[in-house]
C-alpha positions in Angstrom: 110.4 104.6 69.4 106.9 104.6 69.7 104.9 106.7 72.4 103.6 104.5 75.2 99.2 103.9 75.2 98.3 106.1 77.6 95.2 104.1 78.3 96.2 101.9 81.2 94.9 98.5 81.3 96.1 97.2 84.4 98.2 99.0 87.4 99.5 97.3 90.1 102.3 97.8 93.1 104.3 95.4 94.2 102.9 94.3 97.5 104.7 92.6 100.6 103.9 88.7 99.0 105.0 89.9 95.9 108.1 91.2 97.1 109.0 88.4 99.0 108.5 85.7 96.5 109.4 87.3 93.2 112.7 89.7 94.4 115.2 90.0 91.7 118.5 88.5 92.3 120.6 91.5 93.0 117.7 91.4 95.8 118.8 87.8 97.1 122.0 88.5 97.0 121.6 91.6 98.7 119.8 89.5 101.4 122.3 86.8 101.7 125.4 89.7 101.9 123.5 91.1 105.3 122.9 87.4 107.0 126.7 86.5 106.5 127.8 90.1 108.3 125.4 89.3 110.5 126.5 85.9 111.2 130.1 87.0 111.0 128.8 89.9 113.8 127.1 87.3 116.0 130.4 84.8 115.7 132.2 87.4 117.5 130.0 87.1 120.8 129.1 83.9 120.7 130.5 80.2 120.1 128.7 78.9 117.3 127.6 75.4 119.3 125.8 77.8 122.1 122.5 77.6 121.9 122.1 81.5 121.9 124.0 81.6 118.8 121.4 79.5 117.3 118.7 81.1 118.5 120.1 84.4 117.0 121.2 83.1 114.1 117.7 82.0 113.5 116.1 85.4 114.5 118.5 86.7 111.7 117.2 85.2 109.2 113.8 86.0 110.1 114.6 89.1 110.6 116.5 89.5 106.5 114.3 87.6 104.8 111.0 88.9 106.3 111.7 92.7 106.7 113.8 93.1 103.5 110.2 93.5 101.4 108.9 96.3 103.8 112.5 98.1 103.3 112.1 97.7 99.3 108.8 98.8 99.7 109.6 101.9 101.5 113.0 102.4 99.3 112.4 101.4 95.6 108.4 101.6 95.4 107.8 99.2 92.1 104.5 100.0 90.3 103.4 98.2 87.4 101.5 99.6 84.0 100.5 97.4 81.5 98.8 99.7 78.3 97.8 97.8 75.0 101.0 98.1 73.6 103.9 98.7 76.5 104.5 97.4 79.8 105.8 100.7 82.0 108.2 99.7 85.5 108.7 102.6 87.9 111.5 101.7 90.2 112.4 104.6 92.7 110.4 107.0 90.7 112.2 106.5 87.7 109.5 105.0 84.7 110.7 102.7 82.2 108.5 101.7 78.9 108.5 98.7 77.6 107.4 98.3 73.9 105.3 94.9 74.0 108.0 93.7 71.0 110.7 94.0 73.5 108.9 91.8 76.5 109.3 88.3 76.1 108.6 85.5 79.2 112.3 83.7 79.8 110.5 81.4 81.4 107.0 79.7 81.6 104.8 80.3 84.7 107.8 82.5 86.2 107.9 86.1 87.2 111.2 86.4 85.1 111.0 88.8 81.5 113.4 89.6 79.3 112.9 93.2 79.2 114.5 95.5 76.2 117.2 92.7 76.1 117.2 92.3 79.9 116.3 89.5 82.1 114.2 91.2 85.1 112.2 89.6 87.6 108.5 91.1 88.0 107.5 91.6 91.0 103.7 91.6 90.6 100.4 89.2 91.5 99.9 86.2 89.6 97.0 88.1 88.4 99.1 91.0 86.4 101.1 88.0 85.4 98.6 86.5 83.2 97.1 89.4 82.2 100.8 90.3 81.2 100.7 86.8 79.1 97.4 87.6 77.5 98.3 90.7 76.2 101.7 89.7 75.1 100.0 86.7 73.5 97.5 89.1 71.5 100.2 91.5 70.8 102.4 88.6 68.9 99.8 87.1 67.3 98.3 90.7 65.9 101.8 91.5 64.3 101.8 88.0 62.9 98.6 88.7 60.6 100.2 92.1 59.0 
């Protein structure tokens, strides 16, 4: 395998937006696993016509879907490198290359790549995103002339 560019063209980390809207799915379901135990928690206390229980069960999910980013912010700090020719991940520490031949958009205007054979979901700015696209476009069409 080829050594990663170590010129960086574009760094970014994942900030509380990003992380909000463009979570992976192990994320969601993640999410959705604490709102049911803390529905099932709450059913225990309260009948679930009471009006309590409903302002609870509200303040739950507020409180899962809105703090969960700060939490994978503070647990798995993503940062994103895109060089000429890889795209490099760091997930808790741990840095991942990507050789540009083995990124590919699953689908268009999404945050979703198939990454070495893996669908991932990006969780990085619009902005990275196209620049991302742009360099993956140049990338392809480059190999295409040779």
């Amino acid at each position: 395998m080829k050594k990663p560019s170590t010129d960086v063209l574009y760094q970014e980390e994942s900030t509380y937006v990003d992380m909000l809207l463009r979570k992976s799915w192990s994320m969601r379901i993640a999410e959705t696993v604490a709102f049911v135990l803390g529905m099932m928690i709450l059913a225990q206390f309260f009948p679930s016509n009471d009006t309590t229980f409903k302002v609870l069960a509200f303040a739950i999910a507020i409180a899962v879907v809105g703090l969960a980013p700060f939490l994978y912010k503070a647990t798995i700090r993503p940062v994103y490198k895109l060089t000429k020719t890889h795209l490099i991940v760091s997930i808790s520490g741990k840095e991942t290359s990507y050789p540009l031949s083995e990124v590919e958009q699953v689908y268009e205007g999404r945050h979703f790549y198939r990454l070495g054979g893996k669908k991932e979901s990006l969780m990085v700015s619009r902005q990275f995103l196209s620049h991302l696209n742009e360099r993956l476009f140049y990338y392809h069409k480059g190999n295409k002339r040779r």
